[in-house]
NUDREN-711992 format. One line per field, with one value per residue (C-alpha): x, y, z; residue in one letter. Coordinates in nm, 4 decimals, padded with zeros to 6 digits, always signed. Layout:
BEGIN
east: [X_...]
north: [Y_...]
up: [Z_...]
resn: [A_...]
This chain:
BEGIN
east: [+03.8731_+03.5819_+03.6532_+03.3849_+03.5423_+03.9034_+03.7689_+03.6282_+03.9775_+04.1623_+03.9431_+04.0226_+04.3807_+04.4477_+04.1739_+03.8654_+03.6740_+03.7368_+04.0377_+04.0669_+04.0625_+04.0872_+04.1029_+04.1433_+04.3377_+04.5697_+04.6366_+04.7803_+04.7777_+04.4941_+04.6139_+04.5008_+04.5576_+04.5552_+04.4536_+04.6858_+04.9399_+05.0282_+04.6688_+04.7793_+04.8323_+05.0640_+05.1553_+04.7371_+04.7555_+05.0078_+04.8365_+04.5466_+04.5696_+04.4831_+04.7431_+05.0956_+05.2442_+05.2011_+05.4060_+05.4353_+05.5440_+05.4869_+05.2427_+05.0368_+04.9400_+04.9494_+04.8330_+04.9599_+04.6908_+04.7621_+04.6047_+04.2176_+04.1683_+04.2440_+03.9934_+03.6834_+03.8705_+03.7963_+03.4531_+03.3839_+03.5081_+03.3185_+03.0151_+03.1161_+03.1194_+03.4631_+03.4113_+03.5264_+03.7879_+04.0512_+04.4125_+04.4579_+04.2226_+04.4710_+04.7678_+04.6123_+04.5175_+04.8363_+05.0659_+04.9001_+05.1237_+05.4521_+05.7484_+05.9367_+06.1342_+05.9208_+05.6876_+06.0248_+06.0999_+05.7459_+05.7102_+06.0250_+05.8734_+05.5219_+05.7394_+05.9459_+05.7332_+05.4911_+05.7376_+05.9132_+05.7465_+05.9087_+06.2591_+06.2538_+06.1364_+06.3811_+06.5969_+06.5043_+06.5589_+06.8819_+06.9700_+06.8851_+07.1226_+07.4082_+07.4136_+07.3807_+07.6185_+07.8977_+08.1926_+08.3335_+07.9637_+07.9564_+08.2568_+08.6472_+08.7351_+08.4077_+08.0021_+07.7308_+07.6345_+08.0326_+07.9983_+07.6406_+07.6273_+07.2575_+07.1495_+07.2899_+06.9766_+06.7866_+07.0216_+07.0428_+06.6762_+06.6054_+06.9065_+06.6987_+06.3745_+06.5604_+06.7089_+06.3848_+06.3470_+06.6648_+06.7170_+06.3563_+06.4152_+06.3258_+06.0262_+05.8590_+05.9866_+05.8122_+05.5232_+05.5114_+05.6292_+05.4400_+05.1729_+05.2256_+05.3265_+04.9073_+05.0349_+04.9304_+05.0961_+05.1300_+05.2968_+05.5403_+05.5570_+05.6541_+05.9127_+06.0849_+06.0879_+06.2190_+06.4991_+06.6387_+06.5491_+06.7964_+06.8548_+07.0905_+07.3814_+07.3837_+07.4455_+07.7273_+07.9009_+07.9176_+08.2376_+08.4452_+08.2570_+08.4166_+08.8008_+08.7671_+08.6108_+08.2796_+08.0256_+07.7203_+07.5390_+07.2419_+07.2781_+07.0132_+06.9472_+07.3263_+07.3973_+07.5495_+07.3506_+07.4832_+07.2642_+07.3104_+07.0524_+07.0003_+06.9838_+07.0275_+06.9528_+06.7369_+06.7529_+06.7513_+06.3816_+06.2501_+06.3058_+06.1872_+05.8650_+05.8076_+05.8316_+05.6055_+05.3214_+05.3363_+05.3523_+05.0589_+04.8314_+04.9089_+04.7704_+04.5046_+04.3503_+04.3440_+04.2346_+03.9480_+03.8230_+03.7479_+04.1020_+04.3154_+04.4074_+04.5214_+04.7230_+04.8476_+05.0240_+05.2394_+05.3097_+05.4137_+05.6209_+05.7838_+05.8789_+05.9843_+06.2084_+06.4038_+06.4587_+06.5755_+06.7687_+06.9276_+06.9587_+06.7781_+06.9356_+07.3202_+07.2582_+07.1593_+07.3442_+07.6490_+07.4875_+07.4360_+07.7927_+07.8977_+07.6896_+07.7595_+08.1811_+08.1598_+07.9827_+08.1988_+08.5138_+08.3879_+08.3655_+08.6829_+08.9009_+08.6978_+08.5154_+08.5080_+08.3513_+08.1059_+08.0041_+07.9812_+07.7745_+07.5477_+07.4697_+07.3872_+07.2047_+06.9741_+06.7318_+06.7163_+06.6117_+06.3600_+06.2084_+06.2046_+06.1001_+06.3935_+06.5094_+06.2487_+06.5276_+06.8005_+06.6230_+06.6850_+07.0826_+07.0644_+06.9352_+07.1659_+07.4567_+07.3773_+07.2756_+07.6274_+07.8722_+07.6726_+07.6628_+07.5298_+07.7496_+07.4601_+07.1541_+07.3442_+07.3613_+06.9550_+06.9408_+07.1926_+07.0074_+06.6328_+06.7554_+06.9118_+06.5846_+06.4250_+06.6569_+06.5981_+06.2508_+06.3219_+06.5208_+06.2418_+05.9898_+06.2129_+06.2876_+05.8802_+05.6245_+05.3604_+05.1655_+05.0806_+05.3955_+05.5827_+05.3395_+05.3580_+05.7763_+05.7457_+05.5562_+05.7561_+06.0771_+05.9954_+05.8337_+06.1790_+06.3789_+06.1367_+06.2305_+05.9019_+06.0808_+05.8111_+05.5550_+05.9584_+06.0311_+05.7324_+05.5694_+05.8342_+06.1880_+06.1054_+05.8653_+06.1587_+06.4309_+06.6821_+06.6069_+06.6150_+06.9737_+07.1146_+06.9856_+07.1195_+07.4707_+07.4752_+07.3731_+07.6610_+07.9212_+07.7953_+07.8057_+08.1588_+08.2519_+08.0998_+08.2055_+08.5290_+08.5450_+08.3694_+08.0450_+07.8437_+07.4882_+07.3897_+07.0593_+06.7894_+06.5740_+06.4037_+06.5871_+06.6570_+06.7792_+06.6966_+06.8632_+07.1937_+07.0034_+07.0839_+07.4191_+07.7244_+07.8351_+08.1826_+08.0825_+07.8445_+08.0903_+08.1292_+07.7734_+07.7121_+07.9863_+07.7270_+07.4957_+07.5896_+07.6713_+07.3080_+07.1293_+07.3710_+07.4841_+07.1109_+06.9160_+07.1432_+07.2101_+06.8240_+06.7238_+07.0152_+06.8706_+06.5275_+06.5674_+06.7343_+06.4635_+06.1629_+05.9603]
north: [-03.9565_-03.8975_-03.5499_-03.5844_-03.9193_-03.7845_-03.4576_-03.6763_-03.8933_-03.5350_-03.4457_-03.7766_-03.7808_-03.4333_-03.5104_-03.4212_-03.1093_-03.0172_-03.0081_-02.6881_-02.3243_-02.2219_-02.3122_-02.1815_-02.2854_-02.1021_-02.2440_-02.5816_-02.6329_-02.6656_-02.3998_-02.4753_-02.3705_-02.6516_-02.7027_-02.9612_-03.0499_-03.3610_-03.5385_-03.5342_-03.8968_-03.7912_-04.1248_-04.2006_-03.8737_-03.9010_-04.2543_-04.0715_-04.0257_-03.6392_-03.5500_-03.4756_-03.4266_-03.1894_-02.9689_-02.7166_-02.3787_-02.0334_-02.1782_-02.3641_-02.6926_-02.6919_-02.9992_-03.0549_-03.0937_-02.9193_-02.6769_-02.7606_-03.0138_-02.8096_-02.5593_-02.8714_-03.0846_-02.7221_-02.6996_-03.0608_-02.9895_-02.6975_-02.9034_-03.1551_-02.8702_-02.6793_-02.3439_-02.1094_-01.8524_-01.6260_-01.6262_-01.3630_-01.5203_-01.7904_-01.6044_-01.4390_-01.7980_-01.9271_-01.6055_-01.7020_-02.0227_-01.8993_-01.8147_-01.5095_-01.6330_-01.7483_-01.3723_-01.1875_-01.4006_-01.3523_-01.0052_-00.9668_-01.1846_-01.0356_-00.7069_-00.8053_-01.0316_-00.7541_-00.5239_-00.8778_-00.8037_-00.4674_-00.5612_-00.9172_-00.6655_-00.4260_-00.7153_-00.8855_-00.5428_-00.4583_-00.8225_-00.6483_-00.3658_-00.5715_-00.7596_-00.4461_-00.2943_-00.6012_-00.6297_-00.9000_-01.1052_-01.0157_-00.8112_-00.8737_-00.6708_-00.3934_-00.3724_-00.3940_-00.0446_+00.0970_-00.0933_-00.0031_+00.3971_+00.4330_+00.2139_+00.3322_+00.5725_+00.2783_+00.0962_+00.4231_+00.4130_+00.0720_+00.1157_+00.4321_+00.2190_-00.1094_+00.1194_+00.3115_+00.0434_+00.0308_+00.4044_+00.4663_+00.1063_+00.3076_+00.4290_+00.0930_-00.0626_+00.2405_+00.1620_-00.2397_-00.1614_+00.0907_-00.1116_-00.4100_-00.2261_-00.1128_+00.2501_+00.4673_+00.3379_+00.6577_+00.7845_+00.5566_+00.6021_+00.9660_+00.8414_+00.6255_+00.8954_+01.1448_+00.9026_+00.9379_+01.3079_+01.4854_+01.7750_+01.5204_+01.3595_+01.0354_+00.7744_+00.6753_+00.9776_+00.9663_+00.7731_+01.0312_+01.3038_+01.1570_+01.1224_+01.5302_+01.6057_+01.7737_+01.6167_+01.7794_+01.8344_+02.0553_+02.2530_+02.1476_+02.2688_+02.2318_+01.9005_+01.8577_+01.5834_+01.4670_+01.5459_+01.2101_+00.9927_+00.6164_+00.5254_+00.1055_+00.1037_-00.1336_-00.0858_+00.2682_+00.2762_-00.0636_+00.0688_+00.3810_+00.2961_+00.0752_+00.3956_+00.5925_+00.3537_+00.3482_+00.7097_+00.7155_+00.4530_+00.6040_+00.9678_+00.8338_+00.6410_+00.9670_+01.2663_+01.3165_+01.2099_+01.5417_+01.6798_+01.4367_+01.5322_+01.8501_+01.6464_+01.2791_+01.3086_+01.6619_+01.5096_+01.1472_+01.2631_+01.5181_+01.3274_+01.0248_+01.2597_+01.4151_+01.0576_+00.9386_+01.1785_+01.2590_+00.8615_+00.5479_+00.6687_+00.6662_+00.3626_+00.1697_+00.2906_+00.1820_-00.1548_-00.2406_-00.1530_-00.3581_-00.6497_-00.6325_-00.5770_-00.8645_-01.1170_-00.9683_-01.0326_-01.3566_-01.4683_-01.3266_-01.4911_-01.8401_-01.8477_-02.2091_-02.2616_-01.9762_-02.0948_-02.4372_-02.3923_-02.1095_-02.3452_-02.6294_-02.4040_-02.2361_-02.5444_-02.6010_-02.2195_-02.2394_-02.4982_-02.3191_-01.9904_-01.8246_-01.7577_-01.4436_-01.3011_-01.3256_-01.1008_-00.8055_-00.9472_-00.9466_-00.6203_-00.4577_-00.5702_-00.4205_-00.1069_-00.1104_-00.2550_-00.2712_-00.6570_-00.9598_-01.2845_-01.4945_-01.4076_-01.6518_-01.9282_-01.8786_-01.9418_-02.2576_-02.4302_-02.3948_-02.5698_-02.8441_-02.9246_-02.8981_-03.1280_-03.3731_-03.3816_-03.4751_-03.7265_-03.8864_-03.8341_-04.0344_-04.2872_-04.3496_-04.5884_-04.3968_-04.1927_-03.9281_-03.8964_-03.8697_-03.5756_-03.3944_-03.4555_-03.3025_-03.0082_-02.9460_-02.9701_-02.7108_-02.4476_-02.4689_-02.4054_-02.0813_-02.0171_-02.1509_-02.4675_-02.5450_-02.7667_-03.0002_-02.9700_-03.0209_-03.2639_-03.4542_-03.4024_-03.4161_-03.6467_-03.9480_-03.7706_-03.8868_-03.6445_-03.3207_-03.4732_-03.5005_-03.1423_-03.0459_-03.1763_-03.0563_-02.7254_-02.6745_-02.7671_-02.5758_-02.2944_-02.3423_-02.3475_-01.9959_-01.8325_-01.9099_-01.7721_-01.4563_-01.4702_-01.1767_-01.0760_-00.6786_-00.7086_-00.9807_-01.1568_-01.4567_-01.7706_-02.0886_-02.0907_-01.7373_-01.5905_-01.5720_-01.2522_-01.1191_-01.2130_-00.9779_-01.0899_-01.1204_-01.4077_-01.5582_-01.8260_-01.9857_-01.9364_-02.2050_-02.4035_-02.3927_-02.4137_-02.7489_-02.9135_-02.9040_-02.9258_-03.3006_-03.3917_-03.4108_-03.5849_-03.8554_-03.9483_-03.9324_-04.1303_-04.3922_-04.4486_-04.4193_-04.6876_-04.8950_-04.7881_-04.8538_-04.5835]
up: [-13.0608_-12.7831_-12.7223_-12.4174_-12.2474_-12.3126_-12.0862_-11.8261_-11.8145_-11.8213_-11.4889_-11.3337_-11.4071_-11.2270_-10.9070_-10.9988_-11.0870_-10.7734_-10.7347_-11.0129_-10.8892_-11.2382_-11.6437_-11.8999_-12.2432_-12.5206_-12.8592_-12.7980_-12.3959_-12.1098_-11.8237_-11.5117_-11.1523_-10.9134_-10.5647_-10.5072_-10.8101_-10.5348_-10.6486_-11.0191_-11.1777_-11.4450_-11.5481_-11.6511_-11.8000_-12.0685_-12.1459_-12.2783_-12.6712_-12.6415_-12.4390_-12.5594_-12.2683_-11.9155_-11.7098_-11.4266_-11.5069_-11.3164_-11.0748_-11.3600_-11.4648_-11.8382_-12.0611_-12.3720_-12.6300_-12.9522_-13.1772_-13.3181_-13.0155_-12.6845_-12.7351_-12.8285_-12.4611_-12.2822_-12.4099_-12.3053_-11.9732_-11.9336_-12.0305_-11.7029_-11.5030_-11.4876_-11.4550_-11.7707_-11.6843_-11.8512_-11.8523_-11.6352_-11.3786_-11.4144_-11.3466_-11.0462_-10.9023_-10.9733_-10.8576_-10.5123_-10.4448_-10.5931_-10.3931_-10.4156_-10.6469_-10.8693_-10.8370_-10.9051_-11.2359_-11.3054_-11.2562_-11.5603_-11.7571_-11.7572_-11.7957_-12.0827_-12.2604_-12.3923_-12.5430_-12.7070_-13.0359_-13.1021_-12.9585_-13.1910_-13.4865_-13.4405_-13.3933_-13.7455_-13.9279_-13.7959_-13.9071_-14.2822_-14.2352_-14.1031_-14.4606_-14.6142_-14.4382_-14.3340_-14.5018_-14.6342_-14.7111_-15.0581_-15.1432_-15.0147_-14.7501_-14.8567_-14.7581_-15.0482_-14.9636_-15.0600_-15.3495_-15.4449_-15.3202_-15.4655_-15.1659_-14.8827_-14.8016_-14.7576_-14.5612_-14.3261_-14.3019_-14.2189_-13.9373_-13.7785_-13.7792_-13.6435_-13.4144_-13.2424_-13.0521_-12.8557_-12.8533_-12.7129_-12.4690_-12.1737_-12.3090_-12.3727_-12.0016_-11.8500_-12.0107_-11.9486_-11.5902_-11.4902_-11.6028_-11.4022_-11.1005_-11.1316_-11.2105_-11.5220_-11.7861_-12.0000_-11.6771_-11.7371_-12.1192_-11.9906_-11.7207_-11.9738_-12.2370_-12.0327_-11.9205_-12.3145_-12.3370_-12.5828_-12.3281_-12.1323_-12.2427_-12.3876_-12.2269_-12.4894_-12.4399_-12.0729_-12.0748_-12.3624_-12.1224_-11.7978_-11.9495_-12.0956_-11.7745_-11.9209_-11.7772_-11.7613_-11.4072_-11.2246_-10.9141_-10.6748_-10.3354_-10.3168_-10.4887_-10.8134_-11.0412_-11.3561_-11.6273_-11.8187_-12.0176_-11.9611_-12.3264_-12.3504_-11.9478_-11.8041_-11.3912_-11.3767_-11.5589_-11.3918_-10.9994_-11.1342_-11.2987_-10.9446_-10.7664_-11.0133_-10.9905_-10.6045_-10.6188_-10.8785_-10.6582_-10.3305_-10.4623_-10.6478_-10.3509_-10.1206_-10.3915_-10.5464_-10.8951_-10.9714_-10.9204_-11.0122_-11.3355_-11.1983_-10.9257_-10.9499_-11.2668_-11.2306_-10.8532_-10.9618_-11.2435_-11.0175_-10.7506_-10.9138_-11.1678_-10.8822_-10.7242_-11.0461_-11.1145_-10.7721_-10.6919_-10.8658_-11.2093_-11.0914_-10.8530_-11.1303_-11.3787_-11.1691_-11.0864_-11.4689_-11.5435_-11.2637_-11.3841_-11.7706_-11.6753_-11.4476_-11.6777_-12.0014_-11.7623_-11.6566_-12.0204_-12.1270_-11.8715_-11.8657_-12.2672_-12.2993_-11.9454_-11.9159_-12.2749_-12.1637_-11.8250_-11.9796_-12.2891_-12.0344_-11.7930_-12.0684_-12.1265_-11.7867_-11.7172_-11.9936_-11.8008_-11.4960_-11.6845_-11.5773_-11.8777_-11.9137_-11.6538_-11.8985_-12.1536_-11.9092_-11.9031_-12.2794_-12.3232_-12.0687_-12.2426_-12.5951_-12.3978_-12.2444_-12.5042_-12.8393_-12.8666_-12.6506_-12.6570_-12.4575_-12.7220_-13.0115_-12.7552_-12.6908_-13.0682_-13.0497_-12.7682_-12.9695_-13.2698_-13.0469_-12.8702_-13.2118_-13.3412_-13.0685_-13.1406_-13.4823_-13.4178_-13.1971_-13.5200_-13.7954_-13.4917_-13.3645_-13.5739_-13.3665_-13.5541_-13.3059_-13.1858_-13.4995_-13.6059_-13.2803_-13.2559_-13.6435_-13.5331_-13.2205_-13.3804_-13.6499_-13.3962_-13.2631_-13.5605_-13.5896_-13.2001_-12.9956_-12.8018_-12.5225_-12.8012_-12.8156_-12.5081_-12.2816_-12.5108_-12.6402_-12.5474_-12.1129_-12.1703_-12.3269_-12.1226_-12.3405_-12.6317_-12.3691_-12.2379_-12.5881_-12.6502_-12.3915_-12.4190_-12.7570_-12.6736_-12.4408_-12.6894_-12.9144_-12.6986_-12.5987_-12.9278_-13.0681_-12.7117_-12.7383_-13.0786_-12.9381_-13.1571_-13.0725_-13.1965_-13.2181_-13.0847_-13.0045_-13.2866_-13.3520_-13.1855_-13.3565_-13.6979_-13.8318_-13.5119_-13.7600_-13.8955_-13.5415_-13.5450_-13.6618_-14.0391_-13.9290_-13.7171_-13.9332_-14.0331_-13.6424_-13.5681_-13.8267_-13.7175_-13.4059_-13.6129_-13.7617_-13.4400_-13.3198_-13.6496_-13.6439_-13.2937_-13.1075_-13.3874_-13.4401_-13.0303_-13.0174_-13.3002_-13.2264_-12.8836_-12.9605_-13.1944_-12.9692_-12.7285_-12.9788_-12.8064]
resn: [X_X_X_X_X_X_X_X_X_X_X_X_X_X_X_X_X_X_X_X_X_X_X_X_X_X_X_X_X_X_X_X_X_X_X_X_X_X_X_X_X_X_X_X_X_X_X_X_X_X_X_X_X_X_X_X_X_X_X_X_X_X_X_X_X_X_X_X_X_X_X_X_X_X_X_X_X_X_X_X_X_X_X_X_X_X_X_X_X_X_X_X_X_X_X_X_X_X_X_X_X_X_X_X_X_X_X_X_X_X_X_X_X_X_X_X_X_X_X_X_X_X_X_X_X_X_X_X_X_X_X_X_X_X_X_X_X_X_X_X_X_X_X_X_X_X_X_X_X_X_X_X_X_X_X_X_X_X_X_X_X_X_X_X_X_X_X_X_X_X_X_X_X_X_X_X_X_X_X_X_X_X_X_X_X_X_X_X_X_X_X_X_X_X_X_X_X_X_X_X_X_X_X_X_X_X_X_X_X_X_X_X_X_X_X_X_X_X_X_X_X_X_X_X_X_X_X_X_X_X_X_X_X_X_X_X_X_X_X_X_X_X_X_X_X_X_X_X_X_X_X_X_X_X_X_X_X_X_X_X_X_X_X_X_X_X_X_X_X_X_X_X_X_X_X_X_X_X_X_X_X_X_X_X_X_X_X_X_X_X_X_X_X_X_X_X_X_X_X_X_X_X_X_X_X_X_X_X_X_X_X_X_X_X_X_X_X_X_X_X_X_X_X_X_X_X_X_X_X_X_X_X_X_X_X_X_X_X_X_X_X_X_X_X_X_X_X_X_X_X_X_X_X_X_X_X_X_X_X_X_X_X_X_X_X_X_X_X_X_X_X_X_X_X_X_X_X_X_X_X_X_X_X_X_X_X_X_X_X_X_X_X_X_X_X_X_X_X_X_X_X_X_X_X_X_X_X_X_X_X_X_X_X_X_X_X_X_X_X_X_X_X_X_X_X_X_X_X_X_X_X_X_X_X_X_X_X_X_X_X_X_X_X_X_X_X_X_X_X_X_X_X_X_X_X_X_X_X_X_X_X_X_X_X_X_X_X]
């Protein structure tokens, strides 16, 4: 391959050099922010034999290349003149032409996706203490650990390290938030913190504490505030943190360097304690509740449809990157009830569209193809779905539809027999670590129908397609 003609037909393809405001590349993709996306030839594009494929996501232009050969196109285009940036000068060029939408699903995501790594950990381990601790996987009707006493220390262990992450949520939101928002983000580390404080009552106690009418308040300036926690809360600490970092910016533009160690802090933290306390905490509390009861109800009354729609919907939201807004959903509803019934569907719908793209690799004579379909459709099994479906699975259209279809029978199926996971792990095919032992056994009825159903409807019709 030319590695410095395939640049120059990249550059030609998407208007010009000029028509770039900023590049820069990750592992496998060229990320660019466009002037004008309307000047992109995107059929001459995908003709070219580095390119695996292109899409729009979050205000970005982003060519698929793969890993080894994106980084050698960059430096080639560099060499024609593109100017070298990083991702966050990216971002910042491509935040400009979003719409509020699209800031508002971008502000979760670039909230959430930081703290991913310990929530998926946490997520993975728990996985290990619900086979030690399920009954019924190994032993009728009794748990490895009843059988085997001497291990139960370790399984109680690896349950209070699996569960620091949820127990301390608020703690790492603060942080990301605060963060984002431009405040100081051990501010927010404190904010979240004290949101779980073991002074107030936990937040799984309030309801017991409500029926036996013990609910534990302060007397300020005349108003009674329950003294509650907002352990497995999301709202309560993102509006919060928002307020904290406007707090912190607003005091640290108008006192002086000299004092503000003395000031900002003590002030931000004060302030935005007594609001949360007094009325972002309950507001939101009562808004999650609201949200989690409706969606559980919603599920409950109409399973096979709310399994259906949601297993539909989820490819086309990863597309869209809206799903980074369902993570917060997810998350709520383990905070509120223990267990998420949407995460195991997330799981379902990667191996379809990994699936798919393995259908179009044992169906394609092309070379390229069939080692980038490979690639894809493994990356997907292991919970990464963009390589499948950005560079293959969109690209044929049939493949993402037969995903797709798949994934929302699928999802019908293990919602209407009420699969649940405990917390959030790593999608596709090792999400069943995530999922509750009891359920195991419909999951991979799930599991089954997309591993099958999307492979075979793509490679039938990409045979009869010869693509």
């Amino acid at each position: 391959m030319n590695l410095k003609k395939e640049a120059k037909a990249i550059l030609d393809a998407i208007g010009g050099q000029e028509n770039i405001q900023a590049a820069t590349h990750c592992v496998t993709r060229l990320r660019l922010s466009l002037h004008d996306e309307s000047k992109v030839n995107q059929e001459e594009l995908e003709k070219l034999e580095s390119v695996k494929g292109s899409y729009t996501t979050n205000g970005q232009f982003q060519i698929v290349i793969g890993q080894g050969t994106v980084d050698k196109v960059y430096k080639e285009m560099t060499a024609l003149g593109v100017g070298e940036a990083s991702k966050d000068d990216v971002k910042s060029a491509s935040a400009e032409k979003m719409n509020p939408l699209q800031k508002a699903i971008k502000t979760l995501a670039d909230i959430f996706i930081p703290i991913l790594p310990a929530i998926v950990t946490a997520g993975l381990l728990m996985g290990i203490y619900n086979i030690l601790g399920g009954t019924g996987i190994f032993f009728d009707e009794k748990s490895l650990i009843e059988v085997y006493p001497q291990w139960a220390d370790l399984a109680n262990m690896i349950n209070l390290i699996a569960n620091t992450a949820f127990v301390f949520l608020p703690g790492l939101i603060g942080w990301s938030a605060v963060k984002k928002f431009g405040g100081n983000p051990l501010l927010g580390i404190v904010l979240g913190l004290m949101l779980v404080h073991p002074d107030l009552l936990n937040a799984w106690s309030y309801g017991e504490a409500v029926k036996n009418n013990n609910v534990p308040t302060w007397d300020l300036f005349g108003l009674t505030i329950e003294k509650i926690g907002y352990q497995g809360q999301v709202l309560p600490v993102l509006l919060a943190s928002y307020v904290l970092a406007k707090i912190d910016v607003f005091l640290r533009n108008r006192i002086p360097d000299s004092i503000q160690l003395l000031f900002v802090g003590p002030i931000a933290l004060l302030v935005t304690g007594f609001l949360t306390f007094i009325a972002i905490g309950p507001l939101m509390f009562g808004l999650g509740n609201l949200i989690t009861d409706g969606l559980v109800a919603v599920f409950d009354q109409f399973a096979a449809l709310g399994g259906f729609i949601y297993g539909a919907l989820y490819p086309l939201l990863v597309v869209t990157g809206m799903h980074h807004t369902f993570l917060a959903v997810d998350i709520q509803l383990i905070g509120n009830t223990g267990t998420t019934f949407l995460w195991p569907i997330l799981a379902l719908s990667n191996i379809s569209q990994g699936s798919a793209a393995l259908g179009v690799m044992v169906a394609t004579k092309d070379d390229n193809l069939k080692g980038l379909s490979g690639s894809s459709g493994v990356s997907a099994y292991l919970g990464i779905t963009e390589p499948a479906l950005f560079g293959v699975n969109l690209r044929y259209k049939f493949p993402f539809i037969a995903a797709l279809v798949s994934s929302a029978i699928a999802a019908t199926v293990i919602t209407v027999m009420n699969v649940q996971a405990s917390s959030i792990g790593v999608g596709g095919v090792p999400g069943i670590f995530s999922i509750l032992p009891q359920d195991w056994l419909w999951f991979l009825v799930g599991m089954a129908i997309v591993l099958v159903l999307p492979f075979v409807v793509t490679f039938l019709i990409a045979k009869r397609k010869k693509i």
